[in-house]
C-alpha positions in Angstrom: -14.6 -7.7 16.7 -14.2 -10.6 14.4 -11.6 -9.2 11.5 -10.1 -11.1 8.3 -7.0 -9.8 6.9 -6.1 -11.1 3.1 -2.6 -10.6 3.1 -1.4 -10.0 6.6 2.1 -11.9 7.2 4.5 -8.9 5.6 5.1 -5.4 6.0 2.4 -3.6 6.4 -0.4 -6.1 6.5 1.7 -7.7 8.8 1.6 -4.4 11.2 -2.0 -4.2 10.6 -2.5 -7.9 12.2 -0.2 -7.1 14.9 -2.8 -3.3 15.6 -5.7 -5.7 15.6 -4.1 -8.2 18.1 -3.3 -5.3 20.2 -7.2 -4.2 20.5 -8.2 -7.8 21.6 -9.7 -8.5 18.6 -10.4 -12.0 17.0 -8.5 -12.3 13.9 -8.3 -14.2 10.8 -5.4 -14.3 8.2 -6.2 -15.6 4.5 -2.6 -16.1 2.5 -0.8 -18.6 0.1 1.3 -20.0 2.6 4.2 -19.1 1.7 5.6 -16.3 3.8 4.6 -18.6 6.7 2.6 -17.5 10.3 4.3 -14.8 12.0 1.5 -14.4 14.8 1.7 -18.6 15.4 -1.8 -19.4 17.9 -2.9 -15.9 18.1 -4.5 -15.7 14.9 -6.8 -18.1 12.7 -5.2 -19.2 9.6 -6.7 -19.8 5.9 -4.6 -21.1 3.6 -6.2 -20.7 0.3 -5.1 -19.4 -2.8 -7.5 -16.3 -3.5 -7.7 -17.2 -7.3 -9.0 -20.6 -6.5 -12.6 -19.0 -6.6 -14.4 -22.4 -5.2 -11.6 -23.0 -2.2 -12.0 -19.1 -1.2 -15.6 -19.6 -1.0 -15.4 -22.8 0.9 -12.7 -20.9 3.5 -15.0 -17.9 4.0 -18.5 -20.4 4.0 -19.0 -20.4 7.8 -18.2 -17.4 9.4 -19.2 -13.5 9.5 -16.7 -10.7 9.8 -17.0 -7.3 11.2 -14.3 -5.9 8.9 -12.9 -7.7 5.9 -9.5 -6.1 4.7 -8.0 -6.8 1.6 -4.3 -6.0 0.6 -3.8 -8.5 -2.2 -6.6 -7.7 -4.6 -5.0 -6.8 -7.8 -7.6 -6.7 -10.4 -11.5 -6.5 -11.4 -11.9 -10.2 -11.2 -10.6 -10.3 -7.6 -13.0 -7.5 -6.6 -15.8 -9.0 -8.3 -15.3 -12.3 -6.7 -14.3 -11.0 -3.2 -17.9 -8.9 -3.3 -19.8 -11.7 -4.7 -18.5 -14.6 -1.8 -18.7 -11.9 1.3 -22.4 -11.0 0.3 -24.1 -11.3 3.5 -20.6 -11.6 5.7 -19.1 -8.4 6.4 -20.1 -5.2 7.5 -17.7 -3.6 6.0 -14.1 -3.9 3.4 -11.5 -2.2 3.7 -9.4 -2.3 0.1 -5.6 -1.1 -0.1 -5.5 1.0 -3.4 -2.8 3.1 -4.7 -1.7 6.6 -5.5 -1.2 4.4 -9.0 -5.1 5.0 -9.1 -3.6 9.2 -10.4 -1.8 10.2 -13.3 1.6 11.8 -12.3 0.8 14.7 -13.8 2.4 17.0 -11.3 0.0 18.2 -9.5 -1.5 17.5 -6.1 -3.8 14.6 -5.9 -7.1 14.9 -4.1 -9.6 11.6 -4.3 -12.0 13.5 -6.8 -9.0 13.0 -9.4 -10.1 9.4 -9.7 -13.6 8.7 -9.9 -14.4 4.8 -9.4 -18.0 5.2 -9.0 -18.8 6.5 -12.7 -15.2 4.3 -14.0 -16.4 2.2 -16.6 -15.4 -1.5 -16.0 -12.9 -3.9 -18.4 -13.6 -7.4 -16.3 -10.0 -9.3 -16.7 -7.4 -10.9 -14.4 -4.1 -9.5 -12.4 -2.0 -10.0 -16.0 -4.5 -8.1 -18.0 -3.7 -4.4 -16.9 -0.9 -2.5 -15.4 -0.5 -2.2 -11.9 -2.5 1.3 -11.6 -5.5 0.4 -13.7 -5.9 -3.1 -12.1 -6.4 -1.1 -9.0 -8.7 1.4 -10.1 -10.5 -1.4 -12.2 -10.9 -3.1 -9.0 -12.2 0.4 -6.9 -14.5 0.7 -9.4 -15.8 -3.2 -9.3 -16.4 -3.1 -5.4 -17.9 0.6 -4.9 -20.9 -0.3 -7.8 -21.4 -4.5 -6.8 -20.1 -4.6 -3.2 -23.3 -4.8 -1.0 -21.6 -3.6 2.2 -19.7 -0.6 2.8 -16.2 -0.4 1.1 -13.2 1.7 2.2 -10.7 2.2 -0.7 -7.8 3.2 1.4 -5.1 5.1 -1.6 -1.3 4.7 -0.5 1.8 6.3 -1.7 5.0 4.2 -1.5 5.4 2.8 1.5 8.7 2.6 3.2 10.0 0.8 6.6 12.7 -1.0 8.0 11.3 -4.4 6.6 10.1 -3.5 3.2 10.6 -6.7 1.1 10.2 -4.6 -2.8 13.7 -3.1 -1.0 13.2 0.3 -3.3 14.7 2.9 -0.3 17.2 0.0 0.2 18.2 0.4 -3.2 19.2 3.9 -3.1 21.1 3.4 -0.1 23.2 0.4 -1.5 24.0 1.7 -4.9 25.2 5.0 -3.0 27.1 2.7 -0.2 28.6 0.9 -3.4 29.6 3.5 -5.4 27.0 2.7 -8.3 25.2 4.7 -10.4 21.4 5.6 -10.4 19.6 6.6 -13.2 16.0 8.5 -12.8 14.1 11.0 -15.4 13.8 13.9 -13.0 15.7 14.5 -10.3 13.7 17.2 -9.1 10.1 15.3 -8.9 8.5 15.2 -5.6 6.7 12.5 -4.2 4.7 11.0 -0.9 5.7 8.1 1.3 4.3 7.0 4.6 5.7 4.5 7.0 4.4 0.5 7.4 3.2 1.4 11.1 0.8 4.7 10.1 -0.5 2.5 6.9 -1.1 -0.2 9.2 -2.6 2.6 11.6 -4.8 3.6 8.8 -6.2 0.7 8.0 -7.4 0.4 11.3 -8.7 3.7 11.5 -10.4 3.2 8.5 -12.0 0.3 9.3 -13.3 1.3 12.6 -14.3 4.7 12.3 -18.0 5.3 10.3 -16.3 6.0 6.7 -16.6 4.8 3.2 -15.4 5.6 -0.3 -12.1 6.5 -1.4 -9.3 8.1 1.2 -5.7 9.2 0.4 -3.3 7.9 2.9 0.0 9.7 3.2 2.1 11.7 5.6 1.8 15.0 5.2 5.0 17.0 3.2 7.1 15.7 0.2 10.7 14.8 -0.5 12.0 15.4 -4.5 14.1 12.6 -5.0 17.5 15.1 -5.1 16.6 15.5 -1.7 16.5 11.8 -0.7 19.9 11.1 -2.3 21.2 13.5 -0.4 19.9 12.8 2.9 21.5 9.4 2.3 24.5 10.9 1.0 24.7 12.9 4.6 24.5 9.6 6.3 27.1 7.8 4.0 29.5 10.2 3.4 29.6 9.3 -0.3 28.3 10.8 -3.0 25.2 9.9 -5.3 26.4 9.0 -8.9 23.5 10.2 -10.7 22.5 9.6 -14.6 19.2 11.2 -15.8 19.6 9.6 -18.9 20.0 6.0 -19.6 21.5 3.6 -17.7 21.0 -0.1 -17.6 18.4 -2.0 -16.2 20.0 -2.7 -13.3 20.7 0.9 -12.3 17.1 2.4 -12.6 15.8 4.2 -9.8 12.4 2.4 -8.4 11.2 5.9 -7.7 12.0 6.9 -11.1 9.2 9.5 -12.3 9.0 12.2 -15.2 7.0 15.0 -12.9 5.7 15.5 -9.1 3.4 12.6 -8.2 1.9 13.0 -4.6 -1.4 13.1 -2.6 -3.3 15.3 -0.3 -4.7 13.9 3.1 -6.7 16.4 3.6 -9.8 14.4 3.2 -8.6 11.4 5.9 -7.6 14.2 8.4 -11.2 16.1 8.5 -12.4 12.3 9.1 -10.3 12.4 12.4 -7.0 10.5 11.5 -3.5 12.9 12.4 -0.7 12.1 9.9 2.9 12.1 10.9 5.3 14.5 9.0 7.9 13.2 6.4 10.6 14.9 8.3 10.0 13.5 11.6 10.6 9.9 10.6 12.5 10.0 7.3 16.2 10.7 8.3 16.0 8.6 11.1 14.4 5.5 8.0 17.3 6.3 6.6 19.8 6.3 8.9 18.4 2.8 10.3 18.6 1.4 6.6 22.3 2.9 6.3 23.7 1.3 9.5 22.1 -1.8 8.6 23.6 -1.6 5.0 27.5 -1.1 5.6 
């Protein structure tokens, strides 16, 4: 198949090109530039800035696609655009969306939380909206203009080894370091999955005959009490916790007021086994420690 990944030289998107390459696939990266060519001849390479609306629909003039992925779309312009210049050119896109899409509300989130098919659309750029609404601005942009089908693939946090937002890393250095954390509730659970099963995912998704909105997550939760102290185990130090206040510097990326995870109950009737927190996160985090002291 002939496959375009916007946004595949890092981290997940990164593991993604690597799955695709593996299945003899012909693939085509679209990025800035800027974090370079990890894949070197294998791949095609577009270097365009996705904003510059006329050079994106220069890049993408000549050529069909089988699947179109997009992991950099940020807002309801991007979606709008994206739809409007692969009219015609894919047969399907697969968008990476966000458990952002939900309200941490503490309950469980199932993909009929968020509706983007009856969302009403505020057009506006990347700066416009928070992180959360941009996305489901954009969900909602793509499922009622795209003219092909349109995977909206909903991710929790995603951790690995080579996660360059560094938010696991965090916690592990501040606790290495002796410096405190500070987080509204210690006690709030969350989801995570790993770079390699969102990468695997994304495959899935775009290969399997599916559309519309899919949580992606492993299966299980961690509160964030019990992540300190699994790195606490594998330190031998001891979290120094504030729930209160705190600077800047000492705020917990995975600081939330209440529960805030995701059912994948929907993505594993549609054929696709998840992995289970516990089988992969004390080993993450005993990788990340060793690599840390």
């Amino acid at each position: 198949m002939n496959i375009l990944v916007l946004g595949g030289t890092r981290f997940f998107g990164k593991k993604l090109v690597e799955l695709c390459l593996e299945n003899n696939h012909d693939v085509t990266i679209l990025t800035r530039g800027q974090s370079g060519n990890p894949f070197g001849a294998q791949v095609q390479q577009l270097s365009v800035d996705r904003n510059d609306v006329e050079a994106l629909t220069k890049a993408l003039a000549t050529t069909t696609w089988d699947i179109v992925y997009d992991n950099i779309c940020y807002s309801p312009n991007e979606a709008q655009k994206i739809a409007q210049i692969l009219q015609n050119k894919t047969k399907k896109l697969v968008f990476t969306s966000t458990l952002s899409t939900y309200e941490a509300d503490g309950k469980m989130k199932s993909e009929t939380d968020f509706n983007p098919y009856d969302y009403e659309i505020r057009m506006g750029d990347r700066d416009d909206f928070t992180y959360g609404e941009g996305k489901r601005q954009a969900e909602a942009v793509l499922f009622k203009e795209a003219t092909f089908p349109v995977v909206a693939v909903r991710f929790p946090i995603v951790l690995g080894e080579h996660d360059y937002t560094r938010r696991l890393h965090f916690h592990v250095e501040r606790i290495l370091n002796g410096q405190p954390i500070s987080m509204p509730n210690i006690e709030a659970k969350m989801s995570y999955i790993t770079d390699d099963e969102a990468a695997a995912f994304l495959y899935f998704a775009g290969t399997a005959p599916i559309e519309g909105p899919y949580n992606a997550t492993a299966t299980g939760t961690i509160s964030l009490q019990a992540l300190l102290a699994l790195i606490e185990q594998e330190t031998g130090k001891q979290a120094k916790v504030s729930l209160i206040g705190g600077d800047e510097t000492s705020q917990s990326p995975y600081g939330i007021p209440t529960h805030w995870y995701m059912s994948n109950a929907k993505a594993e009737a549609a054929g696709f086994k998840f992995s289970h927190l516990n089988d992969w996160l004390p080993s993450l985090v005993t990788t990340l420690v060793k690599q840390l002291q």
